[in-house]
N, C-alpha and C positions, 0 to 999 in steps of 0.2 A: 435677358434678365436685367430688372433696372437696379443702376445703382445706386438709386435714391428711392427707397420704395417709399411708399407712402404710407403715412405715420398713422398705426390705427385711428376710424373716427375722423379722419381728412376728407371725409367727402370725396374717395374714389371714385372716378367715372364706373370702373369696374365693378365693382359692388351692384348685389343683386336687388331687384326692385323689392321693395317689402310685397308680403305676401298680402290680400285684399282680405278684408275683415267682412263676408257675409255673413247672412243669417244664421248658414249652419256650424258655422266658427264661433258667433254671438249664442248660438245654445249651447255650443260644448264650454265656453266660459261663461257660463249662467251655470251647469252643472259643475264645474271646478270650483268657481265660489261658497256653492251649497257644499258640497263635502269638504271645503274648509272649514265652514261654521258649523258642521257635525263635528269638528274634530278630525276626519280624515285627511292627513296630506296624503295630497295623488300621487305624491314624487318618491316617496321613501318607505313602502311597500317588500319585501323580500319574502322568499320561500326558495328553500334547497327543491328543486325536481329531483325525483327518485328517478323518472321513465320522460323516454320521448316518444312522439306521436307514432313513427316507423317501428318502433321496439315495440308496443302494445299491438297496435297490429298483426306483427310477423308473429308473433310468439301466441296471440289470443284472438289472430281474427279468424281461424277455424272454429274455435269454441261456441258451442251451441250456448241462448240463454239456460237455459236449464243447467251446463254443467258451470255458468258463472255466477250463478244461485248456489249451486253446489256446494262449490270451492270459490269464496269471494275472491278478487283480486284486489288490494289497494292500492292506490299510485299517488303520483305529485306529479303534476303536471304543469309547465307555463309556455305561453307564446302570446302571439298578438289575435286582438278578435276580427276574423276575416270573413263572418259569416253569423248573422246576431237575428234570431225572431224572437219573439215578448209574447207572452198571453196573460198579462195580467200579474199573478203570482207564480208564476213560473215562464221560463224561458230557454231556449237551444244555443247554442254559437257553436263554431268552429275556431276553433284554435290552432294557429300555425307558430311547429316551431323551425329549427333548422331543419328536422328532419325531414318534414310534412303535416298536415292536418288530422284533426281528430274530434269529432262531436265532446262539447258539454252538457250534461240537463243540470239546471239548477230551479230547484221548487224550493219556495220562500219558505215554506214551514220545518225545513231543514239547515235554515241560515238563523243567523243572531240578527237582531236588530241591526247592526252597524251593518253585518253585508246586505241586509236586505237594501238598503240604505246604497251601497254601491250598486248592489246591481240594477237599481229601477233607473240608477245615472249611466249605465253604460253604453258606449259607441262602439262602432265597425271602427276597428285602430289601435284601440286601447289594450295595453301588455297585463293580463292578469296572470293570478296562480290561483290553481285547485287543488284540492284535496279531495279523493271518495274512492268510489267502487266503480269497476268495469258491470258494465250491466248492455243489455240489446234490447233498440227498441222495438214498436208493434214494427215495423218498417225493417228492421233485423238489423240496423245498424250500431256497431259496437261505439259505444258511450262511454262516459266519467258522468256518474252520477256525484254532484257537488254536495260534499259535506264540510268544506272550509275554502271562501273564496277569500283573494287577497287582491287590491287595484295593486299591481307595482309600477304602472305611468297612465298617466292622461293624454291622450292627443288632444290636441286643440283644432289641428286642420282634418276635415276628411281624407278617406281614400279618392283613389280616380274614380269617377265614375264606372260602375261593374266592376270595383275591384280586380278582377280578373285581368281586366284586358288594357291595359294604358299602352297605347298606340303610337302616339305622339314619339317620333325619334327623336327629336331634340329635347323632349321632354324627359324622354326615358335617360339619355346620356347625363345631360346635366344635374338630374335628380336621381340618382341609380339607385337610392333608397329607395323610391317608389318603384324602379322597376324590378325591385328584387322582391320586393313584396307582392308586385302585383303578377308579373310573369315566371310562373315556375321553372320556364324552358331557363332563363338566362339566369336562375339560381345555377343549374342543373351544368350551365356552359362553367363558369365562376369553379364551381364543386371539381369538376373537369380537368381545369386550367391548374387548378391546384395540386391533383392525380400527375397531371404529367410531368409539373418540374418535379414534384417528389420521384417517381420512375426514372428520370433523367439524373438528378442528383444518386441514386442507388444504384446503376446501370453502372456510371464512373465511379462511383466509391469502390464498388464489388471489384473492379476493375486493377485497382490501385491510384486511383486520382485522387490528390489532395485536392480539400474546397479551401477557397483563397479570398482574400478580400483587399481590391487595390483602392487608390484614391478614387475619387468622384470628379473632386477638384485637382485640376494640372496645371504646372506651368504653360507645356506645349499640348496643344490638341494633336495624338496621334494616334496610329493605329487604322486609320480608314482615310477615305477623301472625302470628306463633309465641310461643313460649315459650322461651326463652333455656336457655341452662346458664352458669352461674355461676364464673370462677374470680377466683383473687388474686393480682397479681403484686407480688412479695416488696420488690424493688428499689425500685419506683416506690408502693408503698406504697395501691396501689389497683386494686379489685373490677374484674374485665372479663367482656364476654361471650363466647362462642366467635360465632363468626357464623354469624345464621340466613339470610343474604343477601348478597352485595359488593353492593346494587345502588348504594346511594349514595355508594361508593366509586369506584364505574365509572364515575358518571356526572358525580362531580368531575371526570375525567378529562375527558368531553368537555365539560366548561368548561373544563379545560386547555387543548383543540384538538387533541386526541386524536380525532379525528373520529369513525373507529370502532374500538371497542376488545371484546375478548373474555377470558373466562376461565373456564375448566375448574378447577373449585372444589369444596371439600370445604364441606359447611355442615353445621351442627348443631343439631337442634331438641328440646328436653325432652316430647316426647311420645309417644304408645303405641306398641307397634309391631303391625304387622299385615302380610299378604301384602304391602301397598301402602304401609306405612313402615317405614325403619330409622329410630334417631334420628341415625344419621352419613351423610349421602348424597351425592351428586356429581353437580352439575349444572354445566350450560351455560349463562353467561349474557354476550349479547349486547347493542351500542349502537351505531347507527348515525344520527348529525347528516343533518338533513336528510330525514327518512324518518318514516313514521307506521305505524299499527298495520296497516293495511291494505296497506302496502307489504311490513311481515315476512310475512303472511299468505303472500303471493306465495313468498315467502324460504323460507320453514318447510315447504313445497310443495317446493320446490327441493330444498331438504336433506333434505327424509324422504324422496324418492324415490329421489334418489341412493345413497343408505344402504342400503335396500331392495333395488336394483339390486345395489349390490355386497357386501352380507352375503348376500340371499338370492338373489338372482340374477333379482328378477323384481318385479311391482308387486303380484302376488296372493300372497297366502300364508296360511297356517294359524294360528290362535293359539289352544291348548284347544280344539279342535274347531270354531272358528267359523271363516267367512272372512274376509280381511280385504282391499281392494283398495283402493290407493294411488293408482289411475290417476287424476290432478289432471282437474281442479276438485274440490275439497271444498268438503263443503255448509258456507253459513254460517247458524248458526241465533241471533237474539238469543235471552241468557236469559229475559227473560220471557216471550216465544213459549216456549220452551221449558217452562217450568214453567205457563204455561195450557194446553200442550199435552196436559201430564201431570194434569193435574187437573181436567181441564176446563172451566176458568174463565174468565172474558172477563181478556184481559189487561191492562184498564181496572181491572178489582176488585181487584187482587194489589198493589195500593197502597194497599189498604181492612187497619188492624191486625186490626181483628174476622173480618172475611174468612178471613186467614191463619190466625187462630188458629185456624177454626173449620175449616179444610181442613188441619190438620196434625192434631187431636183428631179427624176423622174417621180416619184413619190411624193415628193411635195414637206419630206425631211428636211426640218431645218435646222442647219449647222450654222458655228460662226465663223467668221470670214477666215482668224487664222487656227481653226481647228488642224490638229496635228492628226497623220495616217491614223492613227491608233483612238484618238477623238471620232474621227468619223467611220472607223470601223465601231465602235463602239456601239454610235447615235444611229447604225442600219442595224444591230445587232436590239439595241432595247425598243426601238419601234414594229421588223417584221420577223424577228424572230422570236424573241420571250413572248410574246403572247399565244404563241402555237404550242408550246412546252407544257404539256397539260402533265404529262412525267407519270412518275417521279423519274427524271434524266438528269444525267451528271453531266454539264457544260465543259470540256477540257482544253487547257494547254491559253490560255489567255496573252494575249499581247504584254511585252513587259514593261510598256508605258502607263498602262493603269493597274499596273500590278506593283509597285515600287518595294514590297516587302518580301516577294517573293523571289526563291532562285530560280536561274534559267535555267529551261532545259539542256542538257549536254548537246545535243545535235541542232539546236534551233536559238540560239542565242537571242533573236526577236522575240520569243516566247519564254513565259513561267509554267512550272509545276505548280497551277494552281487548278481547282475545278469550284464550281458552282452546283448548288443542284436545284432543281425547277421542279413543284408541284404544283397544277394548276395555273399554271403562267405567270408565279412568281416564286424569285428566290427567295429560297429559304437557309440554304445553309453555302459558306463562302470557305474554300480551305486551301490551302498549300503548302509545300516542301519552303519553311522557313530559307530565306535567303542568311548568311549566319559569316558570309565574309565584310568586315567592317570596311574596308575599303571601296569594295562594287558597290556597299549600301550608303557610304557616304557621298557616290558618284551618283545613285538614284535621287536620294536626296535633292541634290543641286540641282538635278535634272525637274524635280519638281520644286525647287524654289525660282525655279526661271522660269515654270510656267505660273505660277503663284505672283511673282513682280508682273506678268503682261496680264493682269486679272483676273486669273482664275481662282477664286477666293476657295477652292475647295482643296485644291494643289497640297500635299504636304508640307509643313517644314521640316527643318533641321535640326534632328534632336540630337543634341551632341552629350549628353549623357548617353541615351542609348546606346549611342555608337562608341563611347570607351566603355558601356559594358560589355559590347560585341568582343571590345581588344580583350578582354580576359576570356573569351571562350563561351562561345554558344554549339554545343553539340548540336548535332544534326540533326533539326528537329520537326514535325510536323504540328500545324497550327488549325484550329478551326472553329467559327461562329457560326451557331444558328441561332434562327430567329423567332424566339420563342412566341412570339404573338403570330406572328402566321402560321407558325405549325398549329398553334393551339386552332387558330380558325378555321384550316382545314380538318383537322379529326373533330371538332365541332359544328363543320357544316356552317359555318357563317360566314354572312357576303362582305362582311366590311371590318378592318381591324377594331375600330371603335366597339365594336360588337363584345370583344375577346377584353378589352382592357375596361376596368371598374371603371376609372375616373377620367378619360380622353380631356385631351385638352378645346377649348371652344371659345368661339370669341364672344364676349363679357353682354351679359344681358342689358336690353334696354330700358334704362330706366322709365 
């Protein structure tokens, strides 16, 4: 994030090219002109709708013409026009609202002057309102015969070509207006996406979770291993980060006595992006006193089923052509089982540096020169084992070098009580038995500010707030994120996060 951003009207590189003024732009402002000089502005337009396009339907698309002659229906109707033929003195369109589509007929000898007037200026784009009667045509399709039309916007630019179908993935991303308009599927995904954090937020309320709201902006970037982004705030006269995690914000809380606390959170991380990262992304993260990692497990069961059940309606379902079956118990597999599994190596040796190196140069894995045990068990673990984890599988018992928040197991002191779980060969949700002695966690700390000084910019620091909240008492607690944009793309079936998220980030059009 720059600290100087640039002053509206500076002539940003980033700035997007003005849009090209053809012909069919040059007649839709030849019609904006004329219904100025009538008198019409296209801009300031209103009408209450009574009914939406799915409501007429559901409720009147059995209705024979005859019993909607019968028993007239009237409505109010508005959306955008996505579907427009002319015959002179009369004319069809379709109209899309949020719900879906719905025929208009409007015959001139039923309009005033002034709509007549509108309507001979109308385009495929343009947001009206109607007023009339359900009626079916020769065709038997259920209609709004127009007896009061209203412009409430003009467009000026067309639709895609075929409306329907705008293909263009760069296109669709960086104008997601147009692809919400034009493709119903990714209304449909959006609509979705919204289902599920509602179900998730209800799932934890029912439960007893308080919903929480922490900074954005922090002194120290904690809570995960990332890479921050950088801002300056002016007033207080000092550097902050955006946040790559609430976690140790949350978990002030339950030293508060917050017992269990939740929040549906924006976080930000300065790195690549891929099918499987934005750097602006939205997750879930939970805390429950009293509870360990293998309690969430149970939890995380609970809530993906549920999910499953009412986004998709069932525990099996389709992801890219693979299947995927929810039906609980999921398997638990520890990581390093998991990576001697994939390499086949006793899981006694994968604590050998020589070992590692010499099973990641066979593969052609590349590590750096002073990568630690726990580094290059990690770097055989994210190249030949998560992409086999088609799951839903719970990853357990993690090394406690890149675990730094987590406590160690009683019996394995090299390891945390923490697990992963993998759908489709990537994680989705990260959780563990809160490590909650201030001392061990002020010694992990250090442990990652000394790999942090040799370069590892992702390394944590040292939050020494945190850690004289720990001195007042952190109950024994269990902790967990999930990642709300990949879950959403799996129970939506989409190949790439950008799919799941409205506005992805991209880099700045060419002028």
């Amino acid at each position: 994030m720059s600290r100087n951003p640039q002053p509206p009207g500076g002539g940003s590189s980033s700035a997007p090219p003005p849009a090209p003024i053809n012909d069919q732009v040059r007649e839709r402002l030849r019609k904006l002109a004329e219904l100025r000089q009538l008198g019409c502005d296209p801009y300031s337009g209103r009408i209450g709708p009574t009914h939406e396009a799915d409501v007429l339907h559901r409720q009147y698309g059995d209705h024979t013409a005859d019993q909607l002659a019968a028993a007239p229906v009237s409505c109010i109707i508005a959306g955008r026009i996505v579907g427009l033929r002319s015959f002179g003195k009369a004319a069809f369109a379709h109209l899309l609202d949020r719900s879906g589509k719905i025929q208009i007929y409007a015959k001139s000898e039923r309009l005033t002057e002034r709509e007549r007037e509108i309507l001979s200026r109308l385009d495929l784009g343009d947001w009206i309102g109607v007023e009339g009667r359900l009626f079916r045509t020769k065709t038997h399709e259920l209609t709004v015969e127009v007896h009061r039309l209203v412009l409430l916007t003009k467009t000026i630019h067309p639709l895609p070509e075929k409306w329907h179908g705008l293909t263009d993935v760069e296109q669709r991303y960086r104008q997601r207006y147009l692809d919400l308009v034009s493709n119903p599927d990714v209304r449909q995904v959006f609509v979705k996406r919204g289902r599920i954090i509602d179900a998730i937020r209800r799932f934890l309320i029912d439960r007893g979770y308080l919903e929480v709201e922490t900074p954005m902006m922090q002194r120290m970037a904690g809570g995960a291993l990332a890479k921050p982004f950088i801002t300056h705030h002016n007033a207080l006269g000092i550097d902050l980060y955006l946040r790559i995690a609430p976690e140790l914000y949350l978990k002030r809380l339950i030293v508060g006595g917050l017992e269990r606390v939740f929040e549906i959170n924006r976080n930000f991380r300065n790195e690549g992006i891929s099918t499987q990262h934005n750097p602006e992304f939205t997750m879930l993260e939970f805390y429950q006193a009293y509870a360990d990692y293998q309690e969430l497990m149970a939890l995380t069961e609970e809530l993906i089923t549920s999910l499953a059940l009412a986004i998709c309606g069932a525990l099996t379902l389709t992801y890219q052509g693979s299947r995927l079956d929810f039906t609980p118990p999921w398997p638990r597999l520890p990581f390093l089982d998991a990576v001697a599994r994939e390499t086949k190596a006793e899981a006694a040796a994968l604590n050998d540096p020589t070992t590692l190196r010499r099973l990641a140069a066979e593969r052609a894995i590349p590590v750096p020169d002073k990568a630690t045990v726990a580094q290059l068990q990690q770097a055989l673990f994210d190249e030949l084992v998560e992409p086999t984890l088609t799951g839903p599988v719970f990853i357990t018992d993690y090394p406690k070098e890149i675990s730094p928040l987590a406590k160690a197991k009683p019996d394995r002191s090299d390891l945390v009580q923490r697990f992963e779980l993998y759908l489709a060969g990537m994680e989705v949700a990260n959780a563990f038995t809160e490590l909650n002695d201030p001392a061990e966690q002020r010694a992990r700390f250090e442990a990652q500010a000394a790999l942090r000084a040799a370069g590892d910019e992702e390394a944590h620091g040292i939050d020494e707030d945190y850690l004289r909240a720990l001195e007042y008492g952190l109950p024994p607690t269990g902790g967990e994120g999930i990642g709300i944009d990949r879950l959403t793309m799996i129970l939506t079936d989409q190949p790439s996060i950008r799919d799941v998220i409205l506005f992805p980030q991209m880099r700045p059009e060419q002028q």
